[in-house]
mmCIF file of the C-alpha atoms, coordinates in Angstrom:
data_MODEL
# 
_entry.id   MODEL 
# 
loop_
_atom_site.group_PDB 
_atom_site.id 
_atom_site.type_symbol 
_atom_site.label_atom_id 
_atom_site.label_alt_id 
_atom_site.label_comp_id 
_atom_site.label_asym_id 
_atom_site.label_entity_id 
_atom_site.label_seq_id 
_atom_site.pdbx_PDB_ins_code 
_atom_site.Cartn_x 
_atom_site.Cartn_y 
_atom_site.Cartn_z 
_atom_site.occupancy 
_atom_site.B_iso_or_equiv 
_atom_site.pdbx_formal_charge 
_atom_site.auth_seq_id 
_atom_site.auth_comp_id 
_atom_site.auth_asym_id 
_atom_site.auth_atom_id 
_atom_site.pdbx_PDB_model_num 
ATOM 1   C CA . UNK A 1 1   ? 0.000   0.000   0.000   1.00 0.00 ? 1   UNK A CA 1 
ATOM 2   C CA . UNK A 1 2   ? 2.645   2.343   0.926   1.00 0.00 ? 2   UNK A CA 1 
ATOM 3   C CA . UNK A 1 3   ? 4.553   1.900   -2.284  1.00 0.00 ? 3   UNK A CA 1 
ATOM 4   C CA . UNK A 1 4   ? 1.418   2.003   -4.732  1.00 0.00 ? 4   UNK A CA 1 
ATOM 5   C CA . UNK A 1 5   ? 0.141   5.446   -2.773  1.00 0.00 ? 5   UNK A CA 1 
ATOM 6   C CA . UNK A 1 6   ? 3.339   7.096   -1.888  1.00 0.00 ? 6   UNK A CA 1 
ATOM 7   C CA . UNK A 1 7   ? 7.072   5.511   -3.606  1.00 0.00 ? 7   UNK A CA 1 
ATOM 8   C CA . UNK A 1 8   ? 5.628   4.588   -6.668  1.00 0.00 ? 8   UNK A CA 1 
ATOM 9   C CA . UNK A 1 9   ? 5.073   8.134   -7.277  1.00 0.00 ? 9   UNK A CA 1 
ATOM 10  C CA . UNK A 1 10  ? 8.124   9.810   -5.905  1.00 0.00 ? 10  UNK A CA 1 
ATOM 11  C CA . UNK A 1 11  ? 10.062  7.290   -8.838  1.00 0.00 ? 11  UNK A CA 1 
ATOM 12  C CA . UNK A 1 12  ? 7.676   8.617   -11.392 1.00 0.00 ? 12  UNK A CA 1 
ATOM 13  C CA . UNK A 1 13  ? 8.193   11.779  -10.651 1.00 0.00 ? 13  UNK A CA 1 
ATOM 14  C CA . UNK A 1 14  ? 12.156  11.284  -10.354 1.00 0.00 ? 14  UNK A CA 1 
ATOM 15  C CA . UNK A 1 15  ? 12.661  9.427   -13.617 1.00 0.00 ? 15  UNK A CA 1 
ATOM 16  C CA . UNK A 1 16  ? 10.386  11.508  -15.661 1.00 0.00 ? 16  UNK A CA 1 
ATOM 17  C CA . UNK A 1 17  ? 12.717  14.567  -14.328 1.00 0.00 ? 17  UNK A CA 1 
ATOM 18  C CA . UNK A 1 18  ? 15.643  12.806  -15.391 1.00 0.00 ? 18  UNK A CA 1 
ATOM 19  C CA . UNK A 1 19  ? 14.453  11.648  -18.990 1.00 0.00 ? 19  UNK A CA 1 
ATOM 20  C CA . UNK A 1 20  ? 12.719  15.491  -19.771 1.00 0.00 ? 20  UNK A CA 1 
ATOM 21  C CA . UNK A 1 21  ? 16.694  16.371  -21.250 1.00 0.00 ? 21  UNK A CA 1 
ATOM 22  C CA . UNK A 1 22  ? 16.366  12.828  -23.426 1.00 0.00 ? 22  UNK A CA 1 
ATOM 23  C CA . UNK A 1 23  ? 12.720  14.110  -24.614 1.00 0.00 ? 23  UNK A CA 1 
ATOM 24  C CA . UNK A 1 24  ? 13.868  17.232  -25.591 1.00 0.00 ? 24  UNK A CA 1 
ATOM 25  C CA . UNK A 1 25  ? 16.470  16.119  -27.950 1.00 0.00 ? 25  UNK A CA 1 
ATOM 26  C CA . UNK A 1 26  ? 14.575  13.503  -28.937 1.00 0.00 ? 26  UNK A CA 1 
ATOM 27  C CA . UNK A 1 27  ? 11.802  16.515  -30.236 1.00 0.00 ? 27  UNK A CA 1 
ATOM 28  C CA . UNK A 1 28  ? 14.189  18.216  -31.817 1.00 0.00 ? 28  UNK A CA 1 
ATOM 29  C CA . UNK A 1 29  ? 15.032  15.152  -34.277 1.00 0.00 ? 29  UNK A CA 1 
ATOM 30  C CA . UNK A 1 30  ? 12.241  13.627  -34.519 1.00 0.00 ? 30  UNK A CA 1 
ATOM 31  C CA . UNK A 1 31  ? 9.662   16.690  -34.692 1.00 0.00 ? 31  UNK A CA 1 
ATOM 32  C CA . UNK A 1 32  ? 10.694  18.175  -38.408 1.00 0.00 ? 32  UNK A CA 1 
ATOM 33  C CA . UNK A 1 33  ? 10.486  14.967  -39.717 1.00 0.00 ? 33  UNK A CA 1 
ATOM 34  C CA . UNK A 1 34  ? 7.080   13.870  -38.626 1.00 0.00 ? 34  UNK A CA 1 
ATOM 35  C CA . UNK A 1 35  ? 6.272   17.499  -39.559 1.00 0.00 ? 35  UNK A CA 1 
ATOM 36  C CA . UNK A 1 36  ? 8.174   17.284  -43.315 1.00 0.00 ? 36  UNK A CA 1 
ATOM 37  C CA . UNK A 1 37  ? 6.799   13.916  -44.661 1.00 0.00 ? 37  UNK A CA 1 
ATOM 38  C CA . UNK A 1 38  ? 3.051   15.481  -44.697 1.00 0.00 ? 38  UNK A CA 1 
ATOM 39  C CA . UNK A 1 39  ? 2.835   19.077  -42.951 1.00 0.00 ? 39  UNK A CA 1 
ATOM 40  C CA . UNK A 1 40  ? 0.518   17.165  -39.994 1.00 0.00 ? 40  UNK A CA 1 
ATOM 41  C CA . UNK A 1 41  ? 0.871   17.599  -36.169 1.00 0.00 ? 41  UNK A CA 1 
ATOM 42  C CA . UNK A 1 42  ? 3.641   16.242  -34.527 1.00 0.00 ? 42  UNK A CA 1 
ATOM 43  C CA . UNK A 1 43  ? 1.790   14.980  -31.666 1.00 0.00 ? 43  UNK A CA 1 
ATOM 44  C CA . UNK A 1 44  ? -1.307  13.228  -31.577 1.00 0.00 ? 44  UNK A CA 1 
ATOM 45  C CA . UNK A 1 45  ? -3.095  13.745  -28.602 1.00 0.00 ? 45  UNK A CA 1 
ATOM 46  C CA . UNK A 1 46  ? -5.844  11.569  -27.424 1.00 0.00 ? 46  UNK A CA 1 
ATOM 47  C CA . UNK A 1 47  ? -8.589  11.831  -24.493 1.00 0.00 ? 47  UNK A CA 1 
ATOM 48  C CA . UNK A 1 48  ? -8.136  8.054   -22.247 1.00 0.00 ? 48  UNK A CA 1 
ATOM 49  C CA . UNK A 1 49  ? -9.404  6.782   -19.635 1.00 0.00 ? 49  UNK A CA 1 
ATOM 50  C CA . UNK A 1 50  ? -7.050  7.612   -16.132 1.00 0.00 ? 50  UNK A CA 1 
ATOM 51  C CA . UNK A 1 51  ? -7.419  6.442   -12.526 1.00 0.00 ? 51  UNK A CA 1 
ATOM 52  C CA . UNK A 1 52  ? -10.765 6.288   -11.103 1.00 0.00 ? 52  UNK A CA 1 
ATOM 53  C CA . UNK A 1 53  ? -12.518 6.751   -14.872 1.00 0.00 ? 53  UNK A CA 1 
ATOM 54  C CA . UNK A 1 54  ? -10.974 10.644  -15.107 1.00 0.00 ? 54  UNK A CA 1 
ATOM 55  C CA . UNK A 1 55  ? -10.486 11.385  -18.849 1.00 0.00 ? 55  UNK A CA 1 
ATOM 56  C CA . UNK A 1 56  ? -7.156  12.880  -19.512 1.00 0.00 ? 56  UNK A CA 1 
ATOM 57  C CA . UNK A 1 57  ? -4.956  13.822  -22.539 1.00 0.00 ? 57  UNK A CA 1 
ATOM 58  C CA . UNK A 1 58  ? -2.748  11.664  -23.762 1.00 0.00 ? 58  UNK A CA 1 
ATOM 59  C CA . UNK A 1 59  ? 0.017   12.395  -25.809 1.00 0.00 ? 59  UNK A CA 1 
ATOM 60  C CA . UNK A 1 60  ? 1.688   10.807  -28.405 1.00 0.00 ? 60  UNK A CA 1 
ATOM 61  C CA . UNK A 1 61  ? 4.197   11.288  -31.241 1.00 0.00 ? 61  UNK A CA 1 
ATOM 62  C CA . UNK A 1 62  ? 2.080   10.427  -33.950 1.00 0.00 ? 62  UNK A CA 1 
ATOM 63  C CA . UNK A 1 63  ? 2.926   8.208   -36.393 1.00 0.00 ? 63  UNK A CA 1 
ATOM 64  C CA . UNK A 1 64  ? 0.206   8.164   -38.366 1.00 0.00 ? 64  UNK A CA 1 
ATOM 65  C CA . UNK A 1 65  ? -1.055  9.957   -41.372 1.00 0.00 ? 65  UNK A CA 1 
ATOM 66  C CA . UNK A 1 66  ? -3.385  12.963  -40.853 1.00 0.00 ? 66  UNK A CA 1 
ATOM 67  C CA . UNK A 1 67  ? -7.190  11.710  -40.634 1.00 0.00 ? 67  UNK A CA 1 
ATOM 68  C CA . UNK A 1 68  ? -6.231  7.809   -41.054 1.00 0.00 ? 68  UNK A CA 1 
ATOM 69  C CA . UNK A 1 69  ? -9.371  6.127   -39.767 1.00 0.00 ? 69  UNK A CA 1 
ATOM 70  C CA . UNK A 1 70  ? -9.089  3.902   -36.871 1.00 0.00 ? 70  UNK A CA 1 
ATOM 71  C CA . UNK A 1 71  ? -8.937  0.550   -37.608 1.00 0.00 ? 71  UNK A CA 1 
ATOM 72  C CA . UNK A 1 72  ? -10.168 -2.298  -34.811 1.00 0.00 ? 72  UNK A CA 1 
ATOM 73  C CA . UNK A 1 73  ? -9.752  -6.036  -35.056 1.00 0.00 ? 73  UNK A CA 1 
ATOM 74  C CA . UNK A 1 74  ? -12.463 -7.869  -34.618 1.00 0.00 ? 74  UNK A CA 1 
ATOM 75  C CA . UNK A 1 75  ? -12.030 -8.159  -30.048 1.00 0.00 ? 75  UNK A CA 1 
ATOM 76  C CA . UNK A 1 76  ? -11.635 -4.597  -30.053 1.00 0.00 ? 76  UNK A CA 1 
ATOM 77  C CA . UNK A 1 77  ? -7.189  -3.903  -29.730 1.00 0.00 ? 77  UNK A CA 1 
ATOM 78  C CA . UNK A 1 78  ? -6.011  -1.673  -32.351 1.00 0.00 ? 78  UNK A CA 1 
ATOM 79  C CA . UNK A 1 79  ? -5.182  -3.138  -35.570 1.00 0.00 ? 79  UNK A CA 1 
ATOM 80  C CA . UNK A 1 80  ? -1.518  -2.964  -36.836 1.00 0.00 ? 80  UNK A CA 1 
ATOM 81  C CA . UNK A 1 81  ? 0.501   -4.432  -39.344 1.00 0.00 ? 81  UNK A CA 1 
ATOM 82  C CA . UNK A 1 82  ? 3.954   -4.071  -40.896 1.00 0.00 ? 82  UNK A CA 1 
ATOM 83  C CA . UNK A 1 83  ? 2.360   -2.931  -44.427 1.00 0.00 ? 83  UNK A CA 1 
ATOM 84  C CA . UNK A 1 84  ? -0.778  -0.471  -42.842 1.00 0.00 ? 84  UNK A CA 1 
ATOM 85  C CA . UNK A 1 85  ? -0.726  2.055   -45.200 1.00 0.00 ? 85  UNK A CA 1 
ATOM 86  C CA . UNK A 1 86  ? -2.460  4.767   -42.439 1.00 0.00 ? 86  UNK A CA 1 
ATOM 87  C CA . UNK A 1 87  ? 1.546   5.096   -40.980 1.00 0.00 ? 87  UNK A CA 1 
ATOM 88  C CA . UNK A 1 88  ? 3.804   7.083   -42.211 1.00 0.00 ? 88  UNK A CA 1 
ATOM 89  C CA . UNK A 1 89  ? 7.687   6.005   -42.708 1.00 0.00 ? 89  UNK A CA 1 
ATOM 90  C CA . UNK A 1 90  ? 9.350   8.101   -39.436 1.00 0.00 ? 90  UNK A CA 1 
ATOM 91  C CA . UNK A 1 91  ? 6.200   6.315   -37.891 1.00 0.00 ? 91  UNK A CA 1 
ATOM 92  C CA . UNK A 1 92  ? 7.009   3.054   -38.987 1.00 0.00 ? 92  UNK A CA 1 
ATOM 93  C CA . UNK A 1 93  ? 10.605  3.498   -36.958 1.00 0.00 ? 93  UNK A CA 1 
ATOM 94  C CA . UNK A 1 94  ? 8.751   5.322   -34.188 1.00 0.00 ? 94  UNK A CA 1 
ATOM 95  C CA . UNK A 1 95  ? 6.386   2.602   -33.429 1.00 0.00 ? 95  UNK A CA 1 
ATOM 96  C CA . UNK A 1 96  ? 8.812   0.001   -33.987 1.00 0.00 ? 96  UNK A CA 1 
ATOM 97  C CA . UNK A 1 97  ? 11.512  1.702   -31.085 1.00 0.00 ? 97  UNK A CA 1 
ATOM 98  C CA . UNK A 1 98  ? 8.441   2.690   -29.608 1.00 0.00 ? 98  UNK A CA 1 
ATOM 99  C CA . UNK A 1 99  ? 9.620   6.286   -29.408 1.00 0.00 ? 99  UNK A CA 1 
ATOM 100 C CA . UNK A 1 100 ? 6.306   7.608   -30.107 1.00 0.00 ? 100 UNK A CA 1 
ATOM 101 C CA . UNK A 1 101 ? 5.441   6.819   -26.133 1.00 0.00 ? 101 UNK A CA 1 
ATOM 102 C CA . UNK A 1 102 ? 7.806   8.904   -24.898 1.00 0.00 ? 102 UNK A CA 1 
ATOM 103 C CA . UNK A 1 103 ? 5.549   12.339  -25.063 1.00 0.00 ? 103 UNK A CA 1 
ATOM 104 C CA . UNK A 1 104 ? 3.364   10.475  -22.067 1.00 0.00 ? 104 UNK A CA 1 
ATOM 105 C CA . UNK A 1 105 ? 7.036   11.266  -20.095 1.00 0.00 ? 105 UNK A CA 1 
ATOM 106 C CA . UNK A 1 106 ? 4.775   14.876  -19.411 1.00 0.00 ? 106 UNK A CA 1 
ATOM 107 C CA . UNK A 1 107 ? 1.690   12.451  -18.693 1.00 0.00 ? 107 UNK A CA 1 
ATOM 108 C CA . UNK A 1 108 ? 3.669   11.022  -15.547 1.00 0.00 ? 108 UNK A CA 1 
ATOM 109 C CA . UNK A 1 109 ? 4.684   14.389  -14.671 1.00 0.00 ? 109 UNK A CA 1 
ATOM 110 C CA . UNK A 1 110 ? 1.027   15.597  -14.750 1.00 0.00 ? 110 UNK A CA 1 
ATOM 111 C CA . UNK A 1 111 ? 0.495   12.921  -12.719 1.00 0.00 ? 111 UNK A CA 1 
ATOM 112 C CA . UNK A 1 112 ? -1.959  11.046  -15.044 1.00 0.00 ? 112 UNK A CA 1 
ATOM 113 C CA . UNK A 1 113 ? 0.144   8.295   -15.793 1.00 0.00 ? 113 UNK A CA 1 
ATOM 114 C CA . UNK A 1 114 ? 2.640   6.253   -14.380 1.00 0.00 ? 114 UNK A CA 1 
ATOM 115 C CA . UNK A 1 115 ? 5.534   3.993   -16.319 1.00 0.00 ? 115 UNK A CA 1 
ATOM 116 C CA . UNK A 1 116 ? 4.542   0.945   -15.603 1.00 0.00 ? 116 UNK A CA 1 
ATOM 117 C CA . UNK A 1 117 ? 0.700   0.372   -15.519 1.00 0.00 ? 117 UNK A CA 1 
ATOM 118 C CA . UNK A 1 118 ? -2.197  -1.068  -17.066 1.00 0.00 ? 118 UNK A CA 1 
ATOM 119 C CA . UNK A 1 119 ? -2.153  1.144   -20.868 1.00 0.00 ? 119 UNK A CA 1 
ATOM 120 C CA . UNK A 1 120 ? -5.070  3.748   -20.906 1.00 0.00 ? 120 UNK A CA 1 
ATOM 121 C CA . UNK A 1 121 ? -8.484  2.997   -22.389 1.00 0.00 ? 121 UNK A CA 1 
ATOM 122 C CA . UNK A 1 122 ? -10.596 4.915   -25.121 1.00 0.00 ? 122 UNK A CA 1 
ATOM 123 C CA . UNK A 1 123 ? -13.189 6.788   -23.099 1.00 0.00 ? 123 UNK A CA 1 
ATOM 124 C CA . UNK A 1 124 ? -16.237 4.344   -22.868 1.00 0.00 ? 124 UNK A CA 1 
ATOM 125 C CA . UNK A 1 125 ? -14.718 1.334   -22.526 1.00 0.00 ? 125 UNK A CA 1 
ATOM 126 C CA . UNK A 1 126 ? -15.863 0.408   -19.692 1.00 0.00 ? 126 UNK A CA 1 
ATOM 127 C CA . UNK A 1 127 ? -18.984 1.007   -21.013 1.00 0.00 ? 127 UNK A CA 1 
ATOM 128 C CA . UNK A 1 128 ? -18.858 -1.156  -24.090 1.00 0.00 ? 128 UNK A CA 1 
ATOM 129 C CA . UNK A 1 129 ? -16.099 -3.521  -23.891 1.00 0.00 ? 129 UNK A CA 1 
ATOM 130 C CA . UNK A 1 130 ? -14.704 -4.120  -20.228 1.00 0.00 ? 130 UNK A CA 1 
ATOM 131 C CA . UNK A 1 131 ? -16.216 -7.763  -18.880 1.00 0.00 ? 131 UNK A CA 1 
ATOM 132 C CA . UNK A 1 132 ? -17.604 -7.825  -15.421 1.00 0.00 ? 132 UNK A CA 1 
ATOM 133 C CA . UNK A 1 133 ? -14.741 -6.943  -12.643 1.00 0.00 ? 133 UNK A CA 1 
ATOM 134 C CA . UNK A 1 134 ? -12.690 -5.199  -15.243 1.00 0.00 ? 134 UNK A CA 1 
ATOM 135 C CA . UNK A 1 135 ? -12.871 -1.201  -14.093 1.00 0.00 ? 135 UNK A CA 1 
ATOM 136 C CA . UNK A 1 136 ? -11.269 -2.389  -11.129 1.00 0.00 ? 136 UNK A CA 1 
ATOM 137 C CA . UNK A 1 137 ? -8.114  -1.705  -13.472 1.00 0.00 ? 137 UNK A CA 1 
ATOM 138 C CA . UNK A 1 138 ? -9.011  1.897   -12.983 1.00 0.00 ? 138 UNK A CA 1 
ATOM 139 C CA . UNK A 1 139 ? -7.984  2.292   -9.403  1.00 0.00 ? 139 UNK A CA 1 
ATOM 140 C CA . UNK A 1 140 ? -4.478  2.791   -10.657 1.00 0.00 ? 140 UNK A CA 1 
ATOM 141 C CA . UNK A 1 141 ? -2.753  5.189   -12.947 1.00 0.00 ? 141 UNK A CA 1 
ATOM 142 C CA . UNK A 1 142 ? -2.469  3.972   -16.260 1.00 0.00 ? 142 UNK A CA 1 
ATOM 143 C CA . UNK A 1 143 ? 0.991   3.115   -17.890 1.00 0.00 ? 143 UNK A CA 1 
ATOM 144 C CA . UNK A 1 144 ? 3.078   3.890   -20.565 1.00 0.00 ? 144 UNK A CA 1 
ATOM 145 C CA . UNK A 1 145 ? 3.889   0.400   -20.187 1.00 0.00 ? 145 UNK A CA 1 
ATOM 146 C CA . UNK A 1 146 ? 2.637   -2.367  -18.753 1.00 0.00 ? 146 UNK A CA 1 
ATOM 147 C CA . UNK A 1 147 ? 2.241   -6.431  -18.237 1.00 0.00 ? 147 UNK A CA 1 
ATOM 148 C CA . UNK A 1 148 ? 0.781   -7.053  -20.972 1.00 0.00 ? 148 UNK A CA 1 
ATOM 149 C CA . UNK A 1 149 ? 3.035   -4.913  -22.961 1.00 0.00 ? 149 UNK A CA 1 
ATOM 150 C CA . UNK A 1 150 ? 5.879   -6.467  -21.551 1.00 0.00 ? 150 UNK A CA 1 
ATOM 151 C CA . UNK A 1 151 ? 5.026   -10.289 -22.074 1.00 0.00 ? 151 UNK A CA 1 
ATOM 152 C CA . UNK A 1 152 ? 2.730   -9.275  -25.588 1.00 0.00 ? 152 UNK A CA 1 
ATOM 153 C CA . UNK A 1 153 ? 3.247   -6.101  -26.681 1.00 0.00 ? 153 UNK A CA 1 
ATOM 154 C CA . UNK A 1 154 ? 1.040   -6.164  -30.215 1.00 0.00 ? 154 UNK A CA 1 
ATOM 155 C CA . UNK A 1 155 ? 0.253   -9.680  -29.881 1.00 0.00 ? 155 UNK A CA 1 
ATOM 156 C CA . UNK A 1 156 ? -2.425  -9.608  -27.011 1.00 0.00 ? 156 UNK A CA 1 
ATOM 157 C CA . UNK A 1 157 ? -6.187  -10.237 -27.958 1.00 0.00 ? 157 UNK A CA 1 
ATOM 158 C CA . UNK A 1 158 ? -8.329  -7.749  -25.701 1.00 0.00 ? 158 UNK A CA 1 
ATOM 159 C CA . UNK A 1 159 ? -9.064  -10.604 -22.726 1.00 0.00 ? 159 UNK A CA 1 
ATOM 160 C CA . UNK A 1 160 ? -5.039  -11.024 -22.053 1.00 0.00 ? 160 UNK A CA 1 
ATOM 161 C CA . UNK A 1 161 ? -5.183  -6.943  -22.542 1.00 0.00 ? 161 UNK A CA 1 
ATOM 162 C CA . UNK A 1 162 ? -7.760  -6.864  -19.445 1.00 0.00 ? 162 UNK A CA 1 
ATOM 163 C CA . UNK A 1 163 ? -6.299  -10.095 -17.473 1.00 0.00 ? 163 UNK A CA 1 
ATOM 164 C CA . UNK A 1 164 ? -2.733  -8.567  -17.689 1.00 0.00 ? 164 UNK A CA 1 
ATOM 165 C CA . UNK A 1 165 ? -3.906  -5.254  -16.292 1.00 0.00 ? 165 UNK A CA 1 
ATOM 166 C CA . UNK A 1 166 ? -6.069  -6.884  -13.506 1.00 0.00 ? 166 UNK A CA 1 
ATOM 167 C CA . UNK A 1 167 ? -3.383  -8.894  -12.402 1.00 0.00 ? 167 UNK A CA 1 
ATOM 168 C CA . UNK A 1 168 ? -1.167  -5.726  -12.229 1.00 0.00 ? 168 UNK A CA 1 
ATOM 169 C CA . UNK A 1 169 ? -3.567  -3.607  -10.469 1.00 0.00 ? 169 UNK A CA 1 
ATOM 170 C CA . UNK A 1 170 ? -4.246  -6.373  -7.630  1.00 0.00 ? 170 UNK A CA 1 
ATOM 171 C CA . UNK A 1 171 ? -0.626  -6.941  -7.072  1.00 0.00 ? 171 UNK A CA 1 
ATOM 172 C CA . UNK A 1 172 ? 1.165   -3.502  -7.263  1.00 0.00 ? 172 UNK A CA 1 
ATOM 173 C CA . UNK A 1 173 ? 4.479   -3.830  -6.123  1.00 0.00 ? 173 UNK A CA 1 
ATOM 174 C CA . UNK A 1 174 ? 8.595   -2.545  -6.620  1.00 0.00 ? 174 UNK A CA 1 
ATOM 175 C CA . UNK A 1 175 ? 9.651   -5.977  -7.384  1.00 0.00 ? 175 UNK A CA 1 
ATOM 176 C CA . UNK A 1 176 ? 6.949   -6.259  -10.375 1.00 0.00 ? 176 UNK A CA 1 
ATOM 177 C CA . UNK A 1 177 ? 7.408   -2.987  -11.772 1.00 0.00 ? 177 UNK A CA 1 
ATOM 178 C CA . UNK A 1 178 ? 10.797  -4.034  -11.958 1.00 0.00 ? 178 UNK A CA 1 
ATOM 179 C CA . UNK A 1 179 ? 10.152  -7.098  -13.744 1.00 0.00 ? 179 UNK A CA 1 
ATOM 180 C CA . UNK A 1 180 ? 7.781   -5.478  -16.045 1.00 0.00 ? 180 UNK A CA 1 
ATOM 181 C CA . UNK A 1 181 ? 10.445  -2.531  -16.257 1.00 0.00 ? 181 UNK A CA 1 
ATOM 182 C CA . UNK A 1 182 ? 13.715  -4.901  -17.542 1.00 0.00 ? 182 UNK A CA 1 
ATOM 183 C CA . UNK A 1 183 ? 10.804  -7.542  -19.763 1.00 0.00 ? 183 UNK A CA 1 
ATOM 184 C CA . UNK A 1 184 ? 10.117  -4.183  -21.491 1.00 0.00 ? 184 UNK A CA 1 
ATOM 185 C CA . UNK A 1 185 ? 13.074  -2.948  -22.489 1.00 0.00 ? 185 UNK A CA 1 
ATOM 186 C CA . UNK A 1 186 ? 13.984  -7.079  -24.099 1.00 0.00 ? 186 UNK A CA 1 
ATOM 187 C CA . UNK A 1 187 ? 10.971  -7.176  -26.020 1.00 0.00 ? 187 UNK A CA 1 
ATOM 188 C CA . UNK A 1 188 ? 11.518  -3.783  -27.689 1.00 0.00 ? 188 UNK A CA 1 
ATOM 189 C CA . UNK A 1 189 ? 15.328  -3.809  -28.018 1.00 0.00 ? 189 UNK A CA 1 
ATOM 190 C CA . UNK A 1 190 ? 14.639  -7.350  -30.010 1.00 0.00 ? 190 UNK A CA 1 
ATOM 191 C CA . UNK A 1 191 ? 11.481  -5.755  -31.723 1.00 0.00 ? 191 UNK A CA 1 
ATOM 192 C CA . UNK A 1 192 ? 9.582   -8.724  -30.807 1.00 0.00 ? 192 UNK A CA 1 
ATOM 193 C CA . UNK A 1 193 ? 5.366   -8.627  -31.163 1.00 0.00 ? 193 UNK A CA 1 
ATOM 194 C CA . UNK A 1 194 ? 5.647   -5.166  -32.760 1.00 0.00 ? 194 UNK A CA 1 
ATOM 195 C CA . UNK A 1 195 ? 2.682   -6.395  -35.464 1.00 0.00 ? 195 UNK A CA 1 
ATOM 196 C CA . UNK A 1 196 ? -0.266  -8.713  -34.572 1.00 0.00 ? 196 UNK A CA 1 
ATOM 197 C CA . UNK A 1 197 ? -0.749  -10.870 -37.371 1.00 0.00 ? 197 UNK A CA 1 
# 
């Protein structure tokens, strides 16, 4: 209790403080190119779902085309694929290093998000596609990563989605943010589940 109420946030808070320098630069690279392939935004910014059911912000490099439509697979996760024409080419790389989370580093200082947690749902989910039991997900801050990010990434259907961030919400502690932490940075270093086919 202590560390999901009080240390958990004192590390957010901390890390996002010391990564703001790594952001910046990262901006200043990144930013004219998203801007240069098609004139769009470089951020796309998108109301979720926080702790307790607030609606927030949240912000993203985006890596999409301007307007693409949003594509669903059939149990309701995002659909993405290596050849999806809605994403532009600096997106391809940014989804791929997943750089395009990194904005949400000023969603953790905001206090909206946390790094590891479960990953923010579309306002209304909770409404339309969370089973019975499943806000209880809510009573934390969401993540920019989380379990089933770290063990799936892409690859999770919409149940191991909600069963991952369950599990993580009932059992909040150092040693599994740590886990999920180091399983997080293997699976993107070795690009693994980036697509679910």
């Amino acid at each position: 209790m202590l560390y999901r109420k009080y240390i958990k946030r004192w590390f957010d808070l901390f890390f996002a403080i010391m990564l703001l320098p790594f952001f910046c630069i990262l901006f200043i690279v990144v930013a004219p190119l998203i801007y240069l392939e098609d004139r769009g935004p470089i951020f796309y910014n998108a109301p979720r779902l926080g702790r307790n059911g607030k609606t927030f912000m949240m912000y993203k490099f985006r890596s999409m085309k301007v307007n693409a439509p949003d594509l669903r697979n059939e149990d309701g996760t995002t659909f993405n694929s290596e050849n999806d024409p809605r994403v532009t080419r600096i997106g391809r790389l940014l989804r791929k290093t997943s750089l395009d989370e990194i904005p949400q580093l000023l969603n953790v200082l905001r206090d909206e998000m946390s790094f590891i947690g479960p990953r923010p749902d579309l306002p209304g989910s909770e409404k339309t596609t969370y089973r019975p039991g499943d806000i209880k997900k809510l009573i934390v801050n969401p993540g920019i990563t989380g379990y089933s990010q770290a063990y799936y990434r892409n690859a999770s259907t919409l149940d191991q989605r909600f069963d991952g961030d369950l599990y993580y919400a009932k059992h909040v502690s150092l040693l599994l943010d740590l886990k999920i932490l180091f399983k997080t940075v293997e699976i993107v270093l070795k690009h693994t589940n980036v697509y679910r086919n």
